[in-house]
C-alpha positions in Angstrom: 0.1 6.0 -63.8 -1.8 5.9 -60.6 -1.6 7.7 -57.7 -0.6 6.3 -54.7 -3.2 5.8 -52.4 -2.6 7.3 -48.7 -3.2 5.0 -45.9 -6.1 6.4 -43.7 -4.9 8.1 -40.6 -6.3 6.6 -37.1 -9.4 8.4 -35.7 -8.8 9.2 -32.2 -11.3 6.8 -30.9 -9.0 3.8 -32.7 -5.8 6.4 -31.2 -7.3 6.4 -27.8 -8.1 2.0 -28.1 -4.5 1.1 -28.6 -3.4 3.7 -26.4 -5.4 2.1 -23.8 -4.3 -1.5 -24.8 -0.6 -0.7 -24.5 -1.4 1.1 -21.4 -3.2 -1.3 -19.4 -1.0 -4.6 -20.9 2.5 -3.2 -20.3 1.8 -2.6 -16.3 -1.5 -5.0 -16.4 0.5 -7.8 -14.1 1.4 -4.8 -11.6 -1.3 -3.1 -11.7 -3.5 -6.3 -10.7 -1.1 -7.1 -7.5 -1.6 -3.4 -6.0 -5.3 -3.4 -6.6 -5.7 -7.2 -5.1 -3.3 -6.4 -2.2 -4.6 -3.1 -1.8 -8.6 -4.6 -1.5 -7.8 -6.3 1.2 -6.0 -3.6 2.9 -9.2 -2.4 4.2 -9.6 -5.0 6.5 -6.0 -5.2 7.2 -6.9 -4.6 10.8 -9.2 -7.7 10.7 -6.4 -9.8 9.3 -3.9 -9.0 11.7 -6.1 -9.9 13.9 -7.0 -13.4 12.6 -3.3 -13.6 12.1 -2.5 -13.0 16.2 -4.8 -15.5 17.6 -3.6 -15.5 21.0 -5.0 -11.6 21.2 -7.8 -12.2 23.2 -11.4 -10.7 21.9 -12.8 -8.0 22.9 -16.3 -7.5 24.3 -16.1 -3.7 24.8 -13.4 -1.4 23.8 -11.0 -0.5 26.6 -10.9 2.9 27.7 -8.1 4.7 25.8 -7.0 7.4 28.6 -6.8 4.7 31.1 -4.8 2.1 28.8 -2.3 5.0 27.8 -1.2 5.2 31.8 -0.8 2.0 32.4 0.8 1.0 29.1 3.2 4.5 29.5 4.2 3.7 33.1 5.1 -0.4 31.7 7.1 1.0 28.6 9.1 3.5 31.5 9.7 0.8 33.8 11.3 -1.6 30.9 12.7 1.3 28.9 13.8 3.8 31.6 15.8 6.7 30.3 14.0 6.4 26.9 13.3 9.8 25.1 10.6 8.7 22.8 7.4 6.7 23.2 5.0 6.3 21.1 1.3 4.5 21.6 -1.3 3.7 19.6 -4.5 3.2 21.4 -7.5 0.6 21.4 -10.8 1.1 19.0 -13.3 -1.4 17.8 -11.0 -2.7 15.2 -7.5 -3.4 17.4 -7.8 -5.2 21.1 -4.4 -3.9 22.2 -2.1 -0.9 22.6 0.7 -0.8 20.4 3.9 0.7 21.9 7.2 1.7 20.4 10.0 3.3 22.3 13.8 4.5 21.8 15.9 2.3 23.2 18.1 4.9 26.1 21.6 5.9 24.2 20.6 4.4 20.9 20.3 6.2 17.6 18.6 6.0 14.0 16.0 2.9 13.1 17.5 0.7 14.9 17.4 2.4 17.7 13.7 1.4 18.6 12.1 -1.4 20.6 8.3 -2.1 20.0 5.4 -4.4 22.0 2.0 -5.1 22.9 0.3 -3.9 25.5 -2.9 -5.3 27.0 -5.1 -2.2 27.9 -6.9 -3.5 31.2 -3.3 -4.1 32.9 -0.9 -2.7 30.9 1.4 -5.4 30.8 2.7 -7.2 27.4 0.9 -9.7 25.6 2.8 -12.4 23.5 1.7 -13.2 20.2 3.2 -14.8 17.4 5.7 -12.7 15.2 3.7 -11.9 12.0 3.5 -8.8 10.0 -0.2 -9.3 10.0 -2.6 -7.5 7.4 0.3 -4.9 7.3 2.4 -6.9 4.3 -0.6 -6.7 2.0 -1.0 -2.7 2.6 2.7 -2.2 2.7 3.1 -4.4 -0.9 0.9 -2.7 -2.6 2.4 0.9 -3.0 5.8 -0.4 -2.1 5.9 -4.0 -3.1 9.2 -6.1 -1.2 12.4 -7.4 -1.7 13.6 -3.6 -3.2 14.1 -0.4 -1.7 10.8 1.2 -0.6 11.7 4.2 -2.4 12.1 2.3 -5.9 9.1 0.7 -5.1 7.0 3.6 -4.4 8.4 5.1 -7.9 7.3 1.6 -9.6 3.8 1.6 -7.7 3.4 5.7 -9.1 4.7 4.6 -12.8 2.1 2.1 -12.7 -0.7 4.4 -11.6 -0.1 7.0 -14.0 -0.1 3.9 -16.5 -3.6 3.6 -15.4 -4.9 6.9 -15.1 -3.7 6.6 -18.6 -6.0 3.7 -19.3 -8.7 4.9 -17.9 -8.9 8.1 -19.7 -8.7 6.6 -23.1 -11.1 3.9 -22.0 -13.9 6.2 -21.0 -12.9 7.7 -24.8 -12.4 4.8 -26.7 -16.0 3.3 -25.3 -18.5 5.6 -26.8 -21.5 3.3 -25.9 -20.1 2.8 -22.6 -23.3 3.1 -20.2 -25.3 1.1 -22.5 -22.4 -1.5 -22.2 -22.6 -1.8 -19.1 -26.5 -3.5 -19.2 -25.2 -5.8 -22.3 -23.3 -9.0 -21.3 -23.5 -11.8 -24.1 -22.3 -14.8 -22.3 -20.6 -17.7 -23.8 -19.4 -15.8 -26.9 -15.7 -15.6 -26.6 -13.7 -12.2 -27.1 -17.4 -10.5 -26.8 -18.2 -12.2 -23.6 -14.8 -10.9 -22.0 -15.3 -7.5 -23.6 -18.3 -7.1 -21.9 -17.2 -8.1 -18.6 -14.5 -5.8 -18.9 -16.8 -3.0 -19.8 -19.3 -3.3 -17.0 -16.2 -4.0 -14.5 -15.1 -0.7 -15.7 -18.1 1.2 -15.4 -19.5 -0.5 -12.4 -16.4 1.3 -10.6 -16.0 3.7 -12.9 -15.7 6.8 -10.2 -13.9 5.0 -7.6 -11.3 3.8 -10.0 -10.7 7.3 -10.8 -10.6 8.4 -7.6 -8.8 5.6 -5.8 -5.8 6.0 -8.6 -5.7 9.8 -8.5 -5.6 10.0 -5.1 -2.8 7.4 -4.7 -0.5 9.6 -6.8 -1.6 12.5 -5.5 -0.7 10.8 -1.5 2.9 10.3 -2.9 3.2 13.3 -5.2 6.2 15.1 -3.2 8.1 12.0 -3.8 7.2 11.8 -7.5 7.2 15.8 -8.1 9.3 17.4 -5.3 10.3 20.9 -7.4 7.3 23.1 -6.7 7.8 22.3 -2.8 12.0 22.6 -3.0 11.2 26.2 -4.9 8.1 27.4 -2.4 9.7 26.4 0.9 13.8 26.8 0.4 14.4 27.5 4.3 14.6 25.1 7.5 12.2 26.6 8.9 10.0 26.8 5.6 9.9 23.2 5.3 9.4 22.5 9.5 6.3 24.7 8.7 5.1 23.0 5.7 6.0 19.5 7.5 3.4 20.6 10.6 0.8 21.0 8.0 0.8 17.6 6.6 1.6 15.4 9.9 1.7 15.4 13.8 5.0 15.0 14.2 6.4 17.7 16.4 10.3 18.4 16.8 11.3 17.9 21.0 13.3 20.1 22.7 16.7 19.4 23.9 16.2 17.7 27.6 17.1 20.4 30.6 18.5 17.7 32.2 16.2 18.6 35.3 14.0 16.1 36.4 10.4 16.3 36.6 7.8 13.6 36.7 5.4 12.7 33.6 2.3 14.3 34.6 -0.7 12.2 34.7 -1.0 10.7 30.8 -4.4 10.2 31.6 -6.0 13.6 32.4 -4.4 14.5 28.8 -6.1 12.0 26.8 -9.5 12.8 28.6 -9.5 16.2 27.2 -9.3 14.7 23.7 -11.6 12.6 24.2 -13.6 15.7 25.6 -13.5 17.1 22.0 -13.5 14.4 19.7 -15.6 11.5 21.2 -14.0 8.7 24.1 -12.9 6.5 21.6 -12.3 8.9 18.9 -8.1 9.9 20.1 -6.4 7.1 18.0 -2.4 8.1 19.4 -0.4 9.0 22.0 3.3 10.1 21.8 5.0 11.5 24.4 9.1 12.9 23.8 11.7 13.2 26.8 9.4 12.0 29.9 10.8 12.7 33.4 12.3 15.9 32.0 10.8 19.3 32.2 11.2 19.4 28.5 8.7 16.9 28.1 5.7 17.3 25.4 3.0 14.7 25.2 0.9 14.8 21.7 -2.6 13.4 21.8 -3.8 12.9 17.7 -7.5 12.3 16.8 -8.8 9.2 15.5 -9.8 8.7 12.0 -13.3 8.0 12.9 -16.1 9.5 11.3 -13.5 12.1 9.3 -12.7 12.3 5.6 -9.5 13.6 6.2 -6.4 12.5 7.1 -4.6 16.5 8.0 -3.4 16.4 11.5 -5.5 17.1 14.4 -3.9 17.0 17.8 -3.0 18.5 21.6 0.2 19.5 22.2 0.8 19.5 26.0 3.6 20.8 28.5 4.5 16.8 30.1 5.8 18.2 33.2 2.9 20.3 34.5 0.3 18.7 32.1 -0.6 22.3 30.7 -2.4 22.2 27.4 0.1 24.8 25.1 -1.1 24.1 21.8 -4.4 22.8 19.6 -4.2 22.1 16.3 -7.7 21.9 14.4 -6.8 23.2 10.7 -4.3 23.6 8.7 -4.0 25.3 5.1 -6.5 25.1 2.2 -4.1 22.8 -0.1 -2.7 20.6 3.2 -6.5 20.6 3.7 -7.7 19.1 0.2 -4.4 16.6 0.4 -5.6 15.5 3.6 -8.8 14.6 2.2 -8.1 12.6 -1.0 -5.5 10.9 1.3 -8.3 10.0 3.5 -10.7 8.8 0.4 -7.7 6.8 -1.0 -7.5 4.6 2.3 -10.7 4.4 3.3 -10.0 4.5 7.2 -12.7 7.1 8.0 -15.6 4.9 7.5 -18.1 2.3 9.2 -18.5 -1.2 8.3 -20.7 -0.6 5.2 -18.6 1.8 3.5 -15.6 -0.6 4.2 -17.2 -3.1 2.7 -18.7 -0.9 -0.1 -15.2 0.3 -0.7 -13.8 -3.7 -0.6 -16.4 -4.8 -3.2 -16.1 -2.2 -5.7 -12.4 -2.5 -5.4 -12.6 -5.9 -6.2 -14.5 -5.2 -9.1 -11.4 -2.9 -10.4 -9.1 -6.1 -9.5 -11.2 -7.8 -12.1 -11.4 -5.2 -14.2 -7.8 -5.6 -14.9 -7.6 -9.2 -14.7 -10.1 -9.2 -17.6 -8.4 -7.1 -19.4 -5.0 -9.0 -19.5 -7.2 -12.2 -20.5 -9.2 -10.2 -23.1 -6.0 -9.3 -24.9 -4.6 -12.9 -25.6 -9.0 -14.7 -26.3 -8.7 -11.5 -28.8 -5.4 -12.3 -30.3 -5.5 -15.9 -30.2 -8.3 -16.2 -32.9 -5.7 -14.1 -35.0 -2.7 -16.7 -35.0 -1.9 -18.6 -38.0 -1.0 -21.3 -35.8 -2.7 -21.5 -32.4 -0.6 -24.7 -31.5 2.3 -23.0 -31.9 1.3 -19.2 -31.2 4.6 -16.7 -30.7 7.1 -15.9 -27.8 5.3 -12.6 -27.0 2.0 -14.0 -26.9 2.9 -17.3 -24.5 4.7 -14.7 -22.4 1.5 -12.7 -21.9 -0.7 -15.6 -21.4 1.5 -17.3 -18.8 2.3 -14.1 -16.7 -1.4 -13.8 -16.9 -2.2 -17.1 -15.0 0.9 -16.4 -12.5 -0.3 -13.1 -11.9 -3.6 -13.4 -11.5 -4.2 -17.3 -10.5 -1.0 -17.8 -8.9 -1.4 -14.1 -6.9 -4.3 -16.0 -5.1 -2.9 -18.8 -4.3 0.3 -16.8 -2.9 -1.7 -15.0 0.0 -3.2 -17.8 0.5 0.0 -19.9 1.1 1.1 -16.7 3.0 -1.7 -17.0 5.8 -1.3 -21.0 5.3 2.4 -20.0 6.7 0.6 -18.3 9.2 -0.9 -21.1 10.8 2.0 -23.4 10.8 5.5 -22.2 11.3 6.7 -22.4 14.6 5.9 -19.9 16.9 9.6 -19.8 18.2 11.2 -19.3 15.1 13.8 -16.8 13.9 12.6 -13.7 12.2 9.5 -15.7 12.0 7.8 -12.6 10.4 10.0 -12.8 7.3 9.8 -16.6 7.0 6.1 -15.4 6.3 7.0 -12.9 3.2 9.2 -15.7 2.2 7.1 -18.2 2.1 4.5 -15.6 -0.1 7.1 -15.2 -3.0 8.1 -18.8 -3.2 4.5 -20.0 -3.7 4.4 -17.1 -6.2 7.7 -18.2 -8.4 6.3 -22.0 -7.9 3.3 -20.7 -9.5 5.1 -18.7 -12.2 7.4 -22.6 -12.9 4.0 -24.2 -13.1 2.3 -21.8 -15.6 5.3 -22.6 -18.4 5.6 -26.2 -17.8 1.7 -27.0 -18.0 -0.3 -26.1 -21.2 -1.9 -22.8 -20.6 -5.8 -24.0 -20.1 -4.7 -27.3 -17.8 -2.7 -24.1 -16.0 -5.3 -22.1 -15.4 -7.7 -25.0 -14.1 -5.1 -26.2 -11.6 -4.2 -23.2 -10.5 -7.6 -22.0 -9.8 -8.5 -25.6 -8.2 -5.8 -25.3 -6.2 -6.4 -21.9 -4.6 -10.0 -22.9 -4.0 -9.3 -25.3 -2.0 -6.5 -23.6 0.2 -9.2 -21.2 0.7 -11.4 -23.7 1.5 -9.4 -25.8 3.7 -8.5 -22.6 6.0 -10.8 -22.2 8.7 -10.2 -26.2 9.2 -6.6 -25.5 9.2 -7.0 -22.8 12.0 -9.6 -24.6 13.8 -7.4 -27.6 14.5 -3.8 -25.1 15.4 -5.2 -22.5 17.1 -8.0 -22.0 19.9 -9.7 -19.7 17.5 -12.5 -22.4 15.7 -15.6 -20.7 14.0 -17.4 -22.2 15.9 -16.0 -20.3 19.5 -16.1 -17.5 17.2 -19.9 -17.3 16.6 -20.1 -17.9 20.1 -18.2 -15.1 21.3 -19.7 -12.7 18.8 -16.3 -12.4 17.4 -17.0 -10.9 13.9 -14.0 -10.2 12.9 -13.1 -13.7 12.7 -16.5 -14.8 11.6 -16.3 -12.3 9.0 -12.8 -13.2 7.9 -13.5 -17.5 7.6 -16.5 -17.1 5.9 -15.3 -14.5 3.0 -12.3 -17.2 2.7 -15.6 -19.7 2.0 -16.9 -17.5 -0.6 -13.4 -16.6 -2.5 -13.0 -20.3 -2.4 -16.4 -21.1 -4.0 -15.6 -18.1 -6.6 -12.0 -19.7 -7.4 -13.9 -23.3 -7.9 -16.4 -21.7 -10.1 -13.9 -19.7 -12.1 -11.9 -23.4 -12.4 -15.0 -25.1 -14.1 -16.0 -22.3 -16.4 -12.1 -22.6 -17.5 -12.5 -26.5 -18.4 -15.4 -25.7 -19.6 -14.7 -23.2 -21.8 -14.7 -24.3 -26.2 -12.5 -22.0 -28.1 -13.6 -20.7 -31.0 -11.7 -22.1 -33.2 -12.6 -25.2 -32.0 -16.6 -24.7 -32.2 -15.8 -23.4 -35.7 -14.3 -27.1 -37.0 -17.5 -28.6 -35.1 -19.4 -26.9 -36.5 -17.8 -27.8 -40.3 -17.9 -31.2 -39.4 -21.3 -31.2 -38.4 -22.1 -29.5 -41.5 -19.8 -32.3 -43.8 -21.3 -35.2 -42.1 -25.2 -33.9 -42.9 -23.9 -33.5 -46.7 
């Protein structure tokens, strides 16, 4: 009689593999919208601008002390009796002032009216209703049509699923800095693990980075006990609240009136300490009362940290009562991975450097979610007819990551040709986003998955392609006024449509290209039978 033989127990490098396949595949089609949607969140300033073309360029930036007084005496002359106004002033990267106000006598949300402001005059601009670069940043920690506190808990799920993956990745890998120099092209699975790898370790730090900090910016939302047990009081929590943001509580009005001292003067003692153009907002609570306070917040520029950093000012008499420079050691550190998560504090470079390698974790997980159905594929029994759980990969796969492209692209498409004049125009937009998106989702399960992929890559290509055309003949914004005017954000913004067109028709004709291996493998026996 012979003993049975035990089957061999999983090292943990094979533990950590499928750990790290089941990781990355269960969240993959998630995890590839935030990190797309969230790479082109750093230049969601330049978008919104390319999406408002009847903003005006700007030559030089406006002088923020002198656009806060005129834009605060426009808001109080459309809004008197209002008790809270907020501004947001002019940089380098945003032409106007941004103004939002409570309506006199009205009360939660809704209670707010909001404009733009031009900054040499103070009065409001018109632009077309759009939510600008803002939907892309907004989608990709809260995603839309749901609650934003469900999708906040979804966007957190789906980063710990890939702090997960890349954990076990950097374990499973253990060749993975020489894999990153080894790329065998045109072999198959190998060919698509490689890409992966060198994706993965081409970013390697940053992808840790940018999905621990993105957990850690939410982690009172996803891990609220250690704050509810430290800080159990009112005034506990006000204090913890004033280290992590600017937002300070106003006093009841008096009642008395008292004119809003000179905004202005305010602003120019910012500007004092931080730099002219460095004091990025203004909010000012019960104006014409003597219970006025005006706040004056520093910019992001230059600084690595997002902890709040303001002047707190008596409104009436324009007294400075309060400056706030520091806060706590652990508001201090969450400041600054909440800074290095969003990327606000740096120059054009780094903005860029932060774009490109975040664009390399986009692929990263797009390769991934291909990887596992070229790796699986060769194991069918019949690749004609493969099983429900493998078409269901492969076809979220092409909506998810062709179809997302073609998606924003339809969005700014939308952009460019609704009517100015109508109706919630701004949510016609988002709309028009998700039913490009489900029309690509209908089109990946009728068509056979390669024809799929082709099209939909084609197609995005040339919606990329056919952009700058499309806004050259709608809009007085061509490229070529652009390069004239020196405008680079929208001579940035055409041309980088240009090259994510020319890498969508590339990835098209490698796709038709493309022999499976099974395929090359009955070639190659046919070859060999006909030479016999």
């Amino acid at each position: 009689m012979t003993d049975s033989i035990e089957p061999k127990a999983l090292g943990l490098r094979q533990t950590m593999a499928d750990l790290h396949t089941w990781a990355g595949l269960l969240v993959g089609w998630f995890l590839y919208a935030m990190f797309l949607t969230g790479t082109v969140s750093y230049f969601k300033e330049e978008i919104s601008q390319w999406m408002r073309p009847e903003l005006v360029h700007q030559t030089q930036v406006p002088d923020p002390a002198l656009a806060a007084q005129r834009v605060t005496e426009e808001v109080l002359r459309q809004a008197p009796g209002t008790s809270q106004i907020g501004l947001r002033l002019p940089d380098v990267r945003n032409a106007v002032v941004d103004a939002f106000w409570r309506k006199p006598n009205a009360e939660g949300r809704r209670g707010f009216d909001q404009g733009k402001f031009d900054p040499s005059n103070g009065q409001s601009v018109s632009a077309r209703d759009t939510t600008g670069g803002d939907f892309f940043y907004r989608f990709h920690f809260q995603f839309h049509y749901m609650p934003a506190l469900w999708g906040r808990w979804l966007a957190g799920f789906c980063a710990m699923f890939m702090l997960v993956a890349i954990i076990s990745g950097v374990i499973t890998h253990k060749k993975i800095f020489t894999d990153f120099f080894t790329f065998r092209w045109g072999k198959g699975q190998r060919s698509w693990l490689d890409a992966h790898n060198a994706l993965s370790v081409f970013g390697l730090p940053f992808h840790a980075m940018i999905t621990y900090t993105g957990l850690v910016t939410l982690m009172a939302l996803y891990m609220p006990w250690g704050e509810q047990a430290a800080f159990k009081t009112p005034a506990e929590r006000q204090q913890m609240s004033a280290q992590l943001n600017a937002f300070i509580q106003p006093d009841k009005p008096t009642g008395q009136k008292v004119p809003l001292a000179p905004v202005d003067a305010m602003v120019r003692q910012g500007q004092e300490r931080w730099g002219q153009y460095n004091v990025s907002r203004v909010t000012i609570t019960n104006p014409g009362d003597s219970a006025a306070r005006v706040t004056v917040l520093r910019g992001e520029e230059a600084r690595p940290n997002m902890s709040p950093q303001y002047l707190l000012f008596d409104g009436a008499s324009g007294k400075l009562l309060e400056v706030k420079d520091s806060v706590g050691p652990a508001a201090e550190t969450r400041g600054v991975l909440y800074a290095l998560h969003l990327g606000r504090f740096g120059d054009w470079p780094t903005r860029w450097l932060y774009f490109i390698v975040s664009l390399a974790g986009t692929a990263m997980v797009g390769t991934g979610l291909v990887m596992w159905t070229v790796k699986r594929r060769q194991k069918l029994v019949d690749p004609a007819r493969p099983h429900f759980g493998f078409v269901l990969v492969e076809r979220l796969n092409i909506a998810s990551i062709a179809g997302l492209s073609i998606a924003m692209t339809v969005f700014l498409w939308a952009n460019r040709l609704l009517p100015q004049g109508l109706a919630q125009r701004a949510n016609w937009e988002v709309d028009v986003f998700f039913a490009a998106w489900a029309l690509a989702v209908l089109h990946a399960v009728v068509r056979p998955a390669k024809r799929a992929w082709i099209e939909q890559f084609w197609l995005a290509a040339v919606l990329l392609a056919l952009l700058p055309v499309l806004s050259a003949l709608t809009t007085e914004r061509p490229l070529w006024h652009s390069l004239t005017q020196g405008d680079a954000a929208y001579i940035g913004f055409e041309l980088t449509l240009w090259l994510l067109a020319t890498l969508h028709a590339w990835l098209a004709i490698r796709t038709a290209r493309h022999v499976p291996a099974q395929r090359k493998a009955r070639g190659a026996a046919r070859q060999i039978e006909a030479a016999a």
